[in-house]
N, CA, C and O atoms as a GROMACS GRO file, in nm:
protein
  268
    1UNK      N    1   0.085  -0.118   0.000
    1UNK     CA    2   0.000   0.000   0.000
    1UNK      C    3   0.089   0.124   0.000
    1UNK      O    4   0.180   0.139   0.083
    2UNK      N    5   0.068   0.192  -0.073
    2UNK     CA    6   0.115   0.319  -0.064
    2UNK      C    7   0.071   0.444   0.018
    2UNK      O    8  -0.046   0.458   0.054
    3UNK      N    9   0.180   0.544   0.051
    3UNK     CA   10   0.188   0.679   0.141
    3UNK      C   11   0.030   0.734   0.123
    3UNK      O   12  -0.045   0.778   0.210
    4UNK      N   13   0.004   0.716  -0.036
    4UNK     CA   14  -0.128   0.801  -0.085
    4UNK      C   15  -0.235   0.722  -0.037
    4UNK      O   16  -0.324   0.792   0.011
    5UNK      N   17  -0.262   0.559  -0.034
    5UNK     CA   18  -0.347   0.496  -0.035
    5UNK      C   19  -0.373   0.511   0.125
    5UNK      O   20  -0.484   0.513   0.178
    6UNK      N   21  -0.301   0.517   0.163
    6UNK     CA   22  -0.307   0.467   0.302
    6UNK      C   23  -0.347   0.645   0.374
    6UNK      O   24  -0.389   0.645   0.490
    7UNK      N   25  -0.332   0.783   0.302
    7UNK     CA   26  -0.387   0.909   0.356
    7UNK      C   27  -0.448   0.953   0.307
    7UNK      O   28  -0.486   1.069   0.322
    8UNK      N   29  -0.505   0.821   0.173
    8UNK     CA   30  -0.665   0.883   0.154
    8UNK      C   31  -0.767   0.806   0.242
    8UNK      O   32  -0.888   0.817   0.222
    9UNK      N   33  -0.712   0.722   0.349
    9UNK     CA   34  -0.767   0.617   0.444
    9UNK      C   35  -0.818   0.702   0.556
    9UNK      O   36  -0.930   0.694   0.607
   10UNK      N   37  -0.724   0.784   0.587
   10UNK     CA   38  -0.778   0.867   0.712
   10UNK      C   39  -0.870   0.891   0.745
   10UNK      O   40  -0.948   0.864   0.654
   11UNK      N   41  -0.940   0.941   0.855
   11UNK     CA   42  -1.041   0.994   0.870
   11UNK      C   43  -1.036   1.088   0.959
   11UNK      O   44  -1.033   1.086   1.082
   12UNK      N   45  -1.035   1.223   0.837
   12UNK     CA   46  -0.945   1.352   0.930
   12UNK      C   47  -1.042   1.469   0.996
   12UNK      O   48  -1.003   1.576   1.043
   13UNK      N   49  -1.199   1.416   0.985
   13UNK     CA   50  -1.224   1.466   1.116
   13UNK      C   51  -1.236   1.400   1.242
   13UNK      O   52  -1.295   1.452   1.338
   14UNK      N   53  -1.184   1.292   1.245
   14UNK     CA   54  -1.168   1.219   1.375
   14UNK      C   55  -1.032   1.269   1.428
   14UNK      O   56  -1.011   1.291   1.547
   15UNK      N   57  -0.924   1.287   1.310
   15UNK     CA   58  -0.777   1.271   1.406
   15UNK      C   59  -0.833   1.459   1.396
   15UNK      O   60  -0.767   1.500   1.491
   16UNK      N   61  -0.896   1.565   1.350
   16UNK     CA   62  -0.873   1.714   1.390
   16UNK      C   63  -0.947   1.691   1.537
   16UNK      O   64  -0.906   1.755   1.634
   17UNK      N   65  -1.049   1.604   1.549
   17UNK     CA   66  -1.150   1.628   1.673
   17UNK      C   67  -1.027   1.583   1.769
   17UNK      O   68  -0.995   1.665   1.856
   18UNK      N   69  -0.955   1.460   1.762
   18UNK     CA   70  -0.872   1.434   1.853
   18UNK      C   71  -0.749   1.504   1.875
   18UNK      O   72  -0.657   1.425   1.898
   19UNK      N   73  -0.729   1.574   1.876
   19UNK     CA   74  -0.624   1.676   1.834
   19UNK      C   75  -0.661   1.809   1.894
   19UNK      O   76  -0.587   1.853   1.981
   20UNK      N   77  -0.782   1.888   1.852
   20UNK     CA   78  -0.844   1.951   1.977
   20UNK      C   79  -0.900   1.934   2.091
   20UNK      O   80  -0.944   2.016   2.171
   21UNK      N   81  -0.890   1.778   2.093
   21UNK     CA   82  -0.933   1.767   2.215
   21UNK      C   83  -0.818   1.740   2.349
   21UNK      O   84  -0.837   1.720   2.469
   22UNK      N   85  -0.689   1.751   2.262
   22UNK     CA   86  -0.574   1.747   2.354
   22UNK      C   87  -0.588   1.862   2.445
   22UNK      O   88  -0.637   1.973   2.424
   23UNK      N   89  -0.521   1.799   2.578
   23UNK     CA   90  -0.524   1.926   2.706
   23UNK      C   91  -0.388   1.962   2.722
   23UNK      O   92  -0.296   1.916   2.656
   24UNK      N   93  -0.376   2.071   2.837
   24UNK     CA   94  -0.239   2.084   2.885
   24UNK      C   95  -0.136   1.957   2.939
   24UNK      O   96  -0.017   1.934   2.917
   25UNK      N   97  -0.203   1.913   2.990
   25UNK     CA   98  -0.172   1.767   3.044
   25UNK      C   99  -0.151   1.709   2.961
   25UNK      O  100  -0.031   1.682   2.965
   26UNK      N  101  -0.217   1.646   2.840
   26UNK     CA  102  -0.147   1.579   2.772
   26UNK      C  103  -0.022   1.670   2.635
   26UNK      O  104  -0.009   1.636   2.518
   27UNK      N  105   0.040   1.770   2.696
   27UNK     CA  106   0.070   1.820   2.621
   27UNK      C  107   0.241   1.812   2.689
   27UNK      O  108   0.353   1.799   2.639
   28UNK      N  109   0.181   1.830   2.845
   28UNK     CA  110   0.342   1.826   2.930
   28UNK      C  111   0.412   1.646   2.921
   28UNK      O  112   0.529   1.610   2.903
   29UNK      N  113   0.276   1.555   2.944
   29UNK     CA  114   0.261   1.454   2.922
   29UNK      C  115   0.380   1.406   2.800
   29UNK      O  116   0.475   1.330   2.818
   30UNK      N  117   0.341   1.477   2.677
   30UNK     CA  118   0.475   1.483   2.610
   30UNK      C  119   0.580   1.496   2.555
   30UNK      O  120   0.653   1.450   2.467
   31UNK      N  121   0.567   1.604   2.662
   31UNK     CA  122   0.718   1.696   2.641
   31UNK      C  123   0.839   1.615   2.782
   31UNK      O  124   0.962   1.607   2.791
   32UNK      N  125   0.757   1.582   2.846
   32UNK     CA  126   0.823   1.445   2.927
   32UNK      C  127   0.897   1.334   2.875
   32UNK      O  128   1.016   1.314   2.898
   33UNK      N  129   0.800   1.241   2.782
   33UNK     CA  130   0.898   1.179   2.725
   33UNK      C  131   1.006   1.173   2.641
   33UNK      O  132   1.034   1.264   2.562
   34UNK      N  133   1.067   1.073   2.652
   34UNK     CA  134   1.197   1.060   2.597
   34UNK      C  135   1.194   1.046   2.458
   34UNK      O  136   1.278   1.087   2.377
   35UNK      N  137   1.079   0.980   2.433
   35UNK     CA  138   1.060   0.930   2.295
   35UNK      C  139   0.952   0.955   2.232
   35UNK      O  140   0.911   0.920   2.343
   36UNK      N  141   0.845   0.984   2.156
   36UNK     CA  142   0.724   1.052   2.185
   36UNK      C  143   0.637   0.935   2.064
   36UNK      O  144   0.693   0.846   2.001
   37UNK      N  145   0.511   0.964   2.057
   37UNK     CA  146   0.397   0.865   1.922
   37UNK      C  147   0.328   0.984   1.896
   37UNK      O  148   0.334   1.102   1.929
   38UNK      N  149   0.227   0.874   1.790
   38UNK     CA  150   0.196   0.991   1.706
   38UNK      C  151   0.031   1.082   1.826
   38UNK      O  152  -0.034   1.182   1.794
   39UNK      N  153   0.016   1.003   1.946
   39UNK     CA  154  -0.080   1.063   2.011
   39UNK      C  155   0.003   1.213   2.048
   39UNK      O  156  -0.045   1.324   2.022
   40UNK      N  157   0.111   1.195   2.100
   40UNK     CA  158   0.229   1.295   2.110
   40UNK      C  159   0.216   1.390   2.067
   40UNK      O  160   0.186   1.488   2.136
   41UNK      N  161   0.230   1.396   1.959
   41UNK     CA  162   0.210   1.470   1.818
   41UNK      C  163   0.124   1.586   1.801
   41UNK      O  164   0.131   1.706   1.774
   42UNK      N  165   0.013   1.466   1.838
   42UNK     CA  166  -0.082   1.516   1.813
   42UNK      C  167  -0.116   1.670   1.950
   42UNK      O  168  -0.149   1.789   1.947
   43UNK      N  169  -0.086   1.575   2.042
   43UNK     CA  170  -0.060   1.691   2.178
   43UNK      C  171  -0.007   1.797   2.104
   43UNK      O  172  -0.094   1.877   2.068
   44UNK      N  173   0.114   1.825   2.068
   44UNK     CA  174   0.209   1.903   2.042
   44UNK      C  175   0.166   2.013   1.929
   44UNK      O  176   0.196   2.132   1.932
   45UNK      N  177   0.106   1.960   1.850
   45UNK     CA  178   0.016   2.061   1.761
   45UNK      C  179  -0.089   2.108   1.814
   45UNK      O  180  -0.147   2.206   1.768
   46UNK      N  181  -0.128   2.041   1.923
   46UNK     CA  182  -0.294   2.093   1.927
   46UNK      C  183  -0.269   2.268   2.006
   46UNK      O  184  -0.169   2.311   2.063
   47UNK      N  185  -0.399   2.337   1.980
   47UNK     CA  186  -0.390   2.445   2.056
   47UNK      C  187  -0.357   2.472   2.169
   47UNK      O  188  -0.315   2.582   2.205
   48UNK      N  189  -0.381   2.334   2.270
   48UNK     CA  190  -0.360   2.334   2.387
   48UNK      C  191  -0.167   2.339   2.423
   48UNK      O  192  -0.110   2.343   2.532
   49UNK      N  193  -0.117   2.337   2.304
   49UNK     CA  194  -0.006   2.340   2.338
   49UNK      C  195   0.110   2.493   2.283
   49UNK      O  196   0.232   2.494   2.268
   50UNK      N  197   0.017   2.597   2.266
   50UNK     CA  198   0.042   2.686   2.226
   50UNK      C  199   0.127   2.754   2.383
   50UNK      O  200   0.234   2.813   2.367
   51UNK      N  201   0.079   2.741   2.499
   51UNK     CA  202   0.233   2.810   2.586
   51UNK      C  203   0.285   2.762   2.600
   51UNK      O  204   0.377   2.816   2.662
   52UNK      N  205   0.301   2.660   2.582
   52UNK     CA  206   0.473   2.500   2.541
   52UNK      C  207   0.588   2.529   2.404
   52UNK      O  208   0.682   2.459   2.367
   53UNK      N  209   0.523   2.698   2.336
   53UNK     CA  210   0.631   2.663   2.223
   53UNK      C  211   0.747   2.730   2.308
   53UNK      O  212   0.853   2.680   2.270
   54UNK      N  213   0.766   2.814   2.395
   54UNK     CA  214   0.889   2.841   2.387
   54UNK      C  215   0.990   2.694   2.476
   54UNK      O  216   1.108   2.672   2.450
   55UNK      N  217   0.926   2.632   2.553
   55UNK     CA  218   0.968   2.502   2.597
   55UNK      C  219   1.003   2.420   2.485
   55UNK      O  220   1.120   2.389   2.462
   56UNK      N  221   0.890   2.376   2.401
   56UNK     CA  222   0.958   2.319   2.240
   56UNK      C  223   1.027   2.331   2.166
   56UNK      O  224   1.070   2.246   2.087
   57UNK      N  225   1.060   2.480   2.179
   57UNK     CA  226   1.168   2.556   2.078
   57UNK      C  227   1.309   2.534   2.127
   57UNK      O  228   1.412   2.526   2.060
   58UNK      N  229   1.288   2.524   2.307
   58UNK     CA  230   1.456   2.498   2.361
   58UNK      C  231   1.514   2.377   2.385
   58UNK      O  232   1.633   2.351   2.403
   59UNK      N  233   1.333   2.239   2.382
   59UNK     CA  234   1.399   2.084   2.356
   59UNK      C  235   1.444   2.111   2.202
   59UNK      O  236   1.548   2.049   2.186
   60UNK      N  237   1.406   2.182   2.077
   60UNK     CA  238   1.460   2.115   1.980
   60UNK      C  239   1.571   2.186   1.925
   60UNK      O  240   1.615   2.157   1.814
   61UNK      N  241   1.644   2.328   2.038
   61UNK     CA  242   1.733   2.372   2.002
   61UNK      C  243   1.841   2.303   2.083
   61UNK      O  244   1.953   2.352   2.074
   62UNK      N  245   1.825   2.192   2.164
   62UNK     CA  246   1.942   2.125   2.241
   62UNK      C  247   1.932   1.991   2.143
   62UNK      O  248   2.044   1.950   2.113
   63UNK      N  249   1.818   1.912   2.085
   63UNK     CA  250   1.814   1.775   2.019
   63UNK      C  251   1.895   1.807   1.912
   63UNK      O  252   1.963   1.714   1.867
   64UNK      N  253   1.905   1.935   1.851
   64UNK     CA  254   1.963   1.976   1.677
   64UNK      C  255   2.118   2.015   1.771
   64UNK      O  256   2.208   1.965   1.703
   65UNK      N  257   2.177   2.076   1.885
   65UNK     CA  258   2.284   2.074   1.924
   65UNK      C  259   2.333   1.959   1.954
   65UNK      O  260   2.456   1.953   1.947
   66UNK      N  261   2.278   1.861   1.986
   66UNK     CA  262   2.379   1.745   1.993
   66UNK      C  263   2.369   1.635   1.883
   66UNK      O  264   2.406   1.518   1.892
   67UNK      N  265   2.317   1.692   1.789
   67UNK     CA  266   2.367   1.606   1.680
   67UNK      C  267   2.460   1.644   1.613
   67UNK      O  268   2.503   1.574   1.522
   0.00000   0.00000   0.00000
């Protein structure tokens, strides 16, 4: 199956509803881990994670420094 087949599969008002429905909590939730998924992600975009960018901006200005 292909990239296309498989994201015309989606069902993207389920993952936008889930996605706004992320909280703060699940937003610190994963800025905690070490390793993150795509629920993660989804935290991380959602609105709820709009006073986490300057926190996001300084995990991914130390992850891009040590590479």
């Amino acid at each position: 199956m292909s990239f296309y087949d498989r994201f015309q599969q989606l069902d993207w008002d389920d993952i936008s509803m889930s996605i706004y429905a992320k909280t703060a909590q699940d937003v610190e939730r994963a800025l905690a881990k070490p390793k993150r998924d795509l629920e993660d992600f989804k935290a991380l975009i959602s609105p709820a994670a709009e006073p986490y960018l300057e926190q996001m901006a300084k995990i991914s200005y130390s992850l891009t420094r040590k590479r």
